[in-house]
VMD Tcl script that builds the backbone (N, CA, C; Angstrom):
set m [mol new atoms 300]
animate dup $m
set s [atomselect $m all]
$s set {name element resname resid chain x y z} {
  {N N UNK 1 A -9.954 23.329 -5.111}
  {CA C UNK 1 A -9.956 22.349 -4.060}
  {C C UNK 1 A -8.634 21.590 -4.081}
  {N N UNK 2 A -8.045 21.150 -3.026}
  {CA C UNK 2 A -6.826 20.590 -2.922}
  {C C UNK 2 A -7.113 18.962 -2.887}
  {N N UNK 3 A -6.332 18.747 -3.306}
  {CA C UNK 3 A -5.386 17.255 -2.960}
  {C C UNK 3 A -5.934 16.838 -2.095}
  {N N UNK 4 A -6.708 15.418 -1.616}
  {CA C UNK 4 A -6.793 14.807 -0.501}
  {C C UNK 4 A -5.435 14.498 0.408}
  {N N UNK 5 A -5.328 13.926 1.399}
  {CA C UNK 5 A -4.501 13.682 2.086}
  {C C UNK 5 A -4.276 12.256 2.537}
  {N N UNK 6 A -3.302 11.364 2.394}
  {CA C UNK 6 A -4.073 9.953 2.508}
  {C C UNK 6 A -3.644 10.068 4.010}
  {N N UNK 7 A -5.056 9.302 4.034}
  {CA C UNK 7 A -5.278 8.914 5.660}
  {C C UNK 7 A -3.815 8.113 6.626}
  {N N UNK 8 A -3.017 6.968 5.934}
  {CA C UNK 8 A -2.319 6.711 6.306}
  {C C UNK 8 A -1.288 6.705 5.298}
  {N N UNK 9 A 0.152 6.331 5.228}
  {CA C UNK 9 A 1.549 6.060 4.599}
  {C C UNK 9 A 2.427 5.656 5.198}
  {N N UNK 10 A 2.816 4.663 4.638}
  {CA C UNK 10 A 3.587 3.744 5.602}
  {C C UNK 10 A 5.282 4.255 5.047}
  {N N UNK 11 A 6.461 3.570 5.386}
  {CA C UNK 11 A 7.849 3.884 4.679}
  {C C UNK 11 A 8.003 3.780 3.815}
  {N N UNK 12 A 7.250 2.487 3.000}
  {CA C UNK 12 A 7.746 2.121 1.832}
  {C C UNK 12 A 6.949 3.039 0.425}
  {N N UNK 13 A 5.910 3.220 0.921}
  {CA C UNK 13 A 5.305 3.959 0.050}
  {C C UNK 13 A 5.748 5.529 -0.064}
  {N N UNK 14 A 5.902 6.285 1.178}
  {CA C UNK 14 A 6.730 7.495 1.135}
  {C C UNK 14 A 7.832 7.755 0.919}
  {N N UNK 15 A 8.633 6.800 0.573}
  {CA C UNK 15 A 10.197 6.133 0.081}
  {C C UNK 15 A 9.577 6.257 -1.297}
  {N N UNK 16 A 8.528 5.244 -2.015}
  {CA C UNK 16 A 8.095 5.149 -3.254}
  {C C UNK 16 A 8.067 6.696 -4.194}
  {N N UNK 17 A 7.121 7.240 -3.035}
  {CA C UNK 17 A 6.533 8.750 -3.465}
  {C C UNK 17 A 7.393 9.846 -3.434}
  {N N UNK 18 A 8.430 9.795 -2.431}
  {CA C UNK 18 A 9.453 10.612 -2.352}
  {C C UNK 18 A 10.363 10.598 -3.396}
  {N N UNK 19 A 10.788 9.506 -4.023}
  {CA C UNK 19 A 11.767 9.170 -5.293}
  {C C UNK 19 A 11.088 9.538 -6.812}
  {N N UNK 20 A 10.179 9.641 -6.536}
  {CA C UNK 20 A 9.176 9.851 -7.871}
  {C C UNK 20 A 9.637 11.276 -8.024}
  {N N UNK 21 A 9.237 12.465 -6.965}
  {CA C UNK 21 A 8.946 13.720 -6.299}
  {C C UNK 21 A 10.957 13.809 -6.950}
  {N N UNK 22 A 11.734 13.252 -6.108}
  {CA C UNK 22 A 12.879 13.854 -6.274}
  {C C UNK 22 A 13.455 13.501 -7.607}
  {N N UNK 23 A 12.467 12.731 -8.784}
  {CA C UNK 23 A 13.522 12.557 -9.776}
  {C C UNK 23 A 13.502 14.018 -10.943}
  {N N UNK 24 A 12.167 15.080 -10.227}
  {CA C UNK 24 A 12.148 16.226 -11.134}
  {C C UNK 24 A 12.475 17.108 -10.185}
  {N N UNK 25 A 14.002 17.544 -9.984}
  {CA C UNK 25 A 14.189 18.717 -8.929}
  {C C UNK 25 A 13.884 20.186 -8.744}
  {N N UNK 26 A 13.099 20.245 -9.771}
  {CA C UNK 26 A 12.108 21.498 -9.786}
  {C C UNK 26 A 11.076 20.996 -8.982}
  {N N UNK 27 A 10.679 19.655 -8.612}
  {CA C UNK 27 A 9.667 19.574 -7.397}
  {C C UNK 27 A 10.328 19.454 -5.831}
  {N N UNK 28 A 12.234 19.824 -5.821}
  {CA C UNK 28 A 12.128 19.377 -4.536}
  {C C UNK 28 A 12.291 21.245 -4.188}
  {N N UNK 29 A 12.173 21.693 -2.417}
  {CA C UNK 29 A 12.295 22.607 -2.260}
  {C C UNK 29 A 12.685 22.685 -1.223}
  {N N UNK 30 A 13.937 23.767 -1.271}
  {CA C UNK 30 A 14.669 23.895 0.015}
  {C C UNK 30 A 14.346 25.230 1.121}
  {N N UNK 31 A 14.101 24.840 2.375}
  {CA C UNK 31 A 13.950 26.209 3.216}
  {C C UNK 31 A 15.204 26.446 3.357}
  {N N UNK 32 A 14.857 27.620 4.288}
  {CA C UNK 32 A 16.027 28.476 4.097}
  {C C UNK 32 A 17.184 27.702 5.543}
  {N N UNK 33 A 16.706 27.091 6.039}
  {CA C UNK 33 A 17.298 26.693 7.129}
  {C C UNK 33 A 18.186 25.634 6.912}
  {N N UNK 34 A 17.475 24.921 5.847}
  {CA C UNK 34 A 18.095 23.851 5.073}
  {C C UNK 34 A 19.560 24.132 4.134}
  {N N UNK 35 A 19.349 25.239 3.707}
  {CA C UNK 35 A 20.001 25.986 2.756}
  {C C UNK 35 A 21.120 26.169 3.729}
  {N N UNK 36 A 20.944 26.721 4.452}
  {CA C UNK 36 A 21.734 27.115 5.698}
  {C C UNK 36 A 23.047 26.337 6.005}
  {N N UNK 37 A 22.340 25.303 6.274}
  {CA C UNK 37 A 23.082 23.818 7.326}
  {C C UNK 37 A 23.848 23.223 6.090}
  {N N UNK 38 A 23.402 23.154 4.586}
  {CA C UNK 38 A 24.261 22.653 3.438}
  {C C UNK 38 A 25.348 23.470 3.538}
  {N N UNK 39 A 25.419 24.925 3.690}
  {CA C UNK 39 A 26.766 25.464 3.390}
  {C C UNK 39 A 27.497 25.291 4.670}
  {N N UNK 40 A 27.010 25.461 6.165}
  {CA C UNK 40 A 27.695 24.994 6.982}
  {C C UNK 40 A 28.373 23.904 6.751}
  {N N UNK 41 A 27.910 22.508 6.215}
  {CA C UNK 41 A 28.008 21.134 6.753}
  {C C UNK 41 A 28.864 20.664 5.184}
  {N N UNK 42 A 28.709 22.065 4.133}
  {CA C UNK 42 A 29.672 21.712 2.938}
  {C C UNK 42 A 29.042 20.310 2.314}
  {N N UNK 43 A 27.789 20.782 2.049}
  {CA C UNK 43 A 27.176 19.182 1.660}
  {C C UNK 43 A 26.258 20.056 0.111}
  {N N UNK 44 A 26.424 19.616 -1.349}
  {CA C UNK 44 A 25.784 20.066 -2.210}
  {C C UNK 44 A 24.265 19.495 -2.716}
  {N N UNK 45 A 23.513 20.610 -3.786}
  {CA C UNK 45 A 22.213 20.792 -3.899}
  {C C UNK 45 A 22.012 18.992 -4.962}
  {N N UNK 46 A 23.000 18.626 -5.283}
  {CA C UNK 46 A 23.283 17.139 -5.786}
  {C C UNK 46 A 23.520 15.914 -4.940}
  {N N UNK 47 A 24.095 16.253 -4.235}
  {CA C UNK 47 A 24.255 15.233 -2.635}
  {C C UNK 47 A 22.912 14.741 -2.164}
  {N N UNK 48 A 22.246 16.445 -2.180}
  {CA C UNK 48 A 20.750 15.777 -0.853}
  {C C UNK 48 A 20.061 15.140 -2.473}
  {N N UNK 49 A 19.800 15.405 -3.538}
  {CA C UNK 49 A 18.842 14.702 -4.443}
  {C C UNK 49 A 19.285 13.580 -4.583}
  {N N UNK 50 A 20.328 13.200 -4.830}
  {CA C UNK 50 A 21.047 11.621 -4.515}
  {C C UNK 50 A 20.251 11.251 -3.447}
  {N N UNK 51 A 20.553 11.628 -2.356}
  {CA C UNK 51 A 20.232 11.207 -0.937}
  {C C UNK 51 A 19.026 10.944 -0.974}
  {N N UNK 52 A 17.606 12.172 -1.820}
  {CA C UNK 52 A 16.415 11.646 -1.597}
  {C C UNK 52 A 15.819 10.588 -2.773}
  {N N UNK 53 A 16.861 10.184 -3.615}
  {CA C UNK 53 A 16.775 9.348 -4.766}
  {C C UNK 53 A 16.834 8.293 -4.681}
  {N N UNK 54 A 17.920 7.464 -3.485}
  {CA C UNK 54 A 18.696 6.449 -3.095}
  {C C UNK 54 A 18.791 6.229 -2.152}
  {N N UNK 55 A 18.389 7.000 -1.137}
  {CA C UNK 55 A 18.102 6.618 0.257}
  {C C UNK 55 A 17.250 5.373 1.033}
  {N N UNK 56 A 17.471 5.336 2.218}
  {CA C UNK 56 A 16.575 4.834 2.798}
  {C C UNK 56 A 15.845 5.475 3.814}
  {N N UNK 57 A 15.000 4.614 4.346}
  {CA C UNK 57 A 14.700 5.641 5.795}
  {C C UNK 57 A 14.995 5.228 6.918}
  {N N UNK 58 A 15.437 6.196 7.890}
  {CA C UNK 58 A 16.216 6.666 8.934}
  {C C UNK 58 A 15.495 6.704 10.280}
  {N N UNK 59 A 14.122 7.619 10.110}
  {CA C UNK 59 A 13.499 7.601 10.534}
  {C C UNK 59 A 11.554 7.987 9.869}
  {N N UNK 60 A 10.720 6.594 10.568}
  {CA C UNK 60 A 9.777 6.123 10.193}
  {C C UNK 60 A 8.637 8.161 9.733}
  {N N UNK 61 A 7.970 7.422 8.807}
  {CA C UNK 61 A 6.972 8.592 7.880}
  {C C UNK 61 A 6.432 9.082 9.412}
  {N N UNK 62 A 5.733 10.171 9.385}
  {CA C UNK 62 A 4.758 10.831 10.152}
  {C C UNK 62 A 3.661 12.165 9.684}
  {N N UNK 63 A 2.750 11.990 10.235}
  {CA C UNK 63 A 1.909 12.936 9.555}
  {C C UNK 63 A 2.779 14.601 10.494}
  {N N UNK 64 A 3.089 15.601 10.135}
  {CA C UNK 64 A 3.034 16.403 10.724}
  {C C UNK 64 A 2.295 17.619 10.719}
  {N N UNK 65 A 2.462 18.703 11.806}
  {CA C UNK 65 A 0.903 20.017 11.644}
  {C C UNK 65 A 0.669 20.460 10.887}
  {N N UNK 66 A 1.563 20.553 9.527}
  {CA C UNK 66 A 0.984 20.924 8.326}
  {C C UNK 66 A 0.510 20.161 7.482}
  {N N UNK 67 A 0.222 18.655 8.200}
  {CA C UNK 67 A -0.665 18.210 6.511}
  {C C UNK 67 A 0.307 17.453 5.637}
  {N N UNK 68 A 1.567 17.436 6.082}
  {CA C UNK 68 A 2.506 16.859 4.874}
  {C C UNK 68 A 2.861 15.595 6.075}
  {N N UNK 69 A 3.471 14.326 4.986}
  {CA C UNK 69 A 4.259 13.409 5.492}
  {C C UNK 69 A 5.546 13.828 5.915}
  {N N UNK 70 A 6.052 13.603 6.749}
  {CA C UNK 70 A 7.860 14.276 7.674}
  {C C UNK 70 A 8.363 12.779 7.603}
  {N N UNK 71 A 9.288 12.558 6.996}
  {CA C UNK 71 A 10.459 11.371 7.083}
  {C C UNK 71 A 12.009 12.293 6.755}
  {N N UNK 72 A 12.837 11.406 7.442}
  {CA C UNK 72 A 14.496 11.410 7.814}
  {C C UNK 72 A 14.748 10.528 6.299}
  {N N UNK 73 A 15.585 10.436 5.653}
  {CA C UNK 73 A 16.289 9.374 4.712}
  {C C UNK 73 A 18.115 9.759 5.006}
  {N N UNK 74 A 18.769 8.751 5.123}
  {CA C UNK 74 A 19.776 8.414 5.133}
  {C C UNK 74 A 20.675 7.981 3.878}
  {N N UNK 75 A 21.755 8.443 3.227}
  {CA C UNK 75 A 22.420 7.764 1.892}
  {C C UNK 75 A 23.901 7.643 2.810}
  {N N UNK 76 A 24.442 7.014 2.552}
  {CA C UNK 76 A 25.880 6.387 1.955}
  {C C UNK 76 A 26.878 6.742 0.502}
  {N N UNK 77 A 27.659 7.701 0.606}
  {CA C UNK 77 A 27.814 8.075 -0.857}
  {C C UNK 77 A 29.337 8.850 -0.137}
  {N N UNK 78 A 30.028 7.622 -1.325}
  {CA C UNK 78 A 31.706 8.094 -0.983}
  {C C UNK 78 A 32.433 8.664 0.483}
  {N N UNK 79 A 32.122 7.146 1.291}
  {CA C UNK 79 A 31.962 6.955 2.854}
  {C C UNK 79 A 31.784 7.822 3.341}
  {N N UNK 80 A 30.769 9.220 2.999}
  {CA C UNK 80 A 30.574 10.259 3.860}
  {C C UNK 80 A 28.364 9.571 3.883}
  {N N UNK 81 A 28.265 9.526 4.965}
  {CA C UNK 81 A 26.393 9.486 5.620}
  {C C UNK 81 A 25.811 11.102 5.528}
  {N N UNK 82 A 24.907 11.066 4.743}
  {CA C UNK 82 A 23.683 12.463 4.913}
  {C C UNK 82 A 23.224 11.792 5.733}
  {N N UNK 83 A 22.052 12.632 5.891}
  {CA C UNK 83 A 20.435 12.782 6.464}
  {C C UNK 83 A 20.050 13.790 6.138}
  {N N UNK 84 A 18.821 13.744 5.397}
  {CA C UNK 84 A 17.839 14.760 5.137}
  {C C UNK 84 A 16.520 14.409 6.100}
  {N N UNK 85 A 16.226 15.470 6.193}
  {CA C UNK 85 A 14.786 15.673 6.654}
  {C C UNK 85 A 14.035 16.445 5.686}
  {N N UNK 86 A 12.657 15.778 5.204}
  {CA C UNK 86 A 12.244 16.360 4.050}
  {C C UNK 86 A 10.728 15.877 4.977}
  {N N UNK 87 A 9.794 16.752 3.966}
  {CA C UNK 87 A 8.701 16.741 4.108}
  {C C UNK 87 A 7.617 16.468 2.889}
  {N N UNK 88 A 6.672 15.431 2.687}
  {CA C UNK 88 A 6.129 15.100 1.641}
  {C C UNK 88 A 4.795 16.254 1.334}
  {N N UNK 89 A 4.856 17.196 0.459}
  {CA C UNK 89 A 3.830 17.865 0.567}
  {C C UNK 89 A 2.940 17.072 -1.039}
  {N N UNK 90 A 1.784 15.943 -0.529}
  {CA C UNK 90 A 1.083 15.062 -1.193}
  {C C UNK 90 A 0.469 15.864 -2.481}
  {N N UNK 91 A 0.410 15.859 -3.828}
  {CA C UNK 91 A 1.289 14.942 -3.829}
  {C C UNK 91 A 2.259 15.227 -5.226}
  {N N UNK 92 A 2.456 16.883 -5.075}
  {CA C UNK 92 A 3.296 17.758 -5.703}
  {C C UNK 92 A 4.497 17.608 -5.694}
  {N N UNK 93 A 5.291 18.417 -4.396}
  {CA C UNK 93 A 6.782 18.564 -3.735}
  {C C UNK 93 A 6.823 17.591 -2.812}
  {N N UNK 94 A 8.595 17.814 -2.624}
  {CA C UNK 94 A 9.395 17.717 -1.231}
  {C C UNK 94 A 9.612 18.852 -0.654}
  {N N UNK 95 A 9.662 19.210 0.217}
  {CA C UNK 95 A 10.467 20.282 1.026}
  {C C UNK 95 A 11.614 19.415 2.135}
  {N N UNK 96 A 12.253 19.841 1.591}
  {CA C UNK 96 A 13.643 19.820 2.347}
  {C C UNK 96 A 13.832 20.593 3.629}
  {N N UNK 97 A 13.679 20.361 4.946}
  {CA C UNK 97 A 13.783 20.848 6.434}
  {C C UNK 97 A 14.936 21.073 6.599}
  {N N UNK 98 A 16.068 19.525 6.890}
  {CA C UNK 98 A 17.463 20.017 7.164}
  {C C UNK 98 A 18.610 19.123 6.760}
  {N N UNK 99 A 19.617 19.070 7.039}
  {CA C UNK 99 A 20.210 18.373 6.242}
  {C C UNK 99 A 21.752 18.337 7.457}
  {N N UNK 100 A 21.068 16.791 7.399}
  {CA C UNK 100 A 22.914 16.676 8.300}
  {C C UNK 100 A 23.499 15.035 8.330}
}
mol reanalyze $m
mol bondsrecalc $m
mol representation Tube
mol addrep $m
């Protein structure tokens, strides 16, 4: 049986839960699309864990069709701005969507 799903999550708590998630990076996980847009955009697999370590959010939590929380986080790091788009899969991983 799986994991419940909490009914609601607000920013601060998926900010909370997300930093927990990204401080063992064997729990974060990158698609391939994600993977993608890092070598385009010349942005490293240390950048986005910073980013989901130290970030803020960008844009507000949402439940999306799979069941996971979807938030944007934003970092600041050696005047260059990320954005990740990651996905909270409760209450294991991150998955990492995209990265720009």
């Amino acid at each position: 049986m799986s994991d419940p799903v909490p009914l609601r999550m607000n920013d601060a708590t998926a900010l909370k839960l997300l930093r927990e998630i990204a401080s063992d990076s064997a729990r974060v996980i990158f698609t391939h699309h994600a993977r993608q847009r890092m070598r385009q955009r010349k942005v490293s697999t240390a950048q986005v864990l910073a980013c989901l370590q130290r970030g803020i959010v960008a844009e507000p939590v949402a439940l999306d069709l799979h069941g996971n929380w979807k938030l944007t986080v934003t970092h600041r790091a050696a005047g260059t701005e990320l954005q990740v788009a990651v996905a909270i899969d409760v209450p294991k991983r991150a998955i990492v969507i995209t990265v720009f």
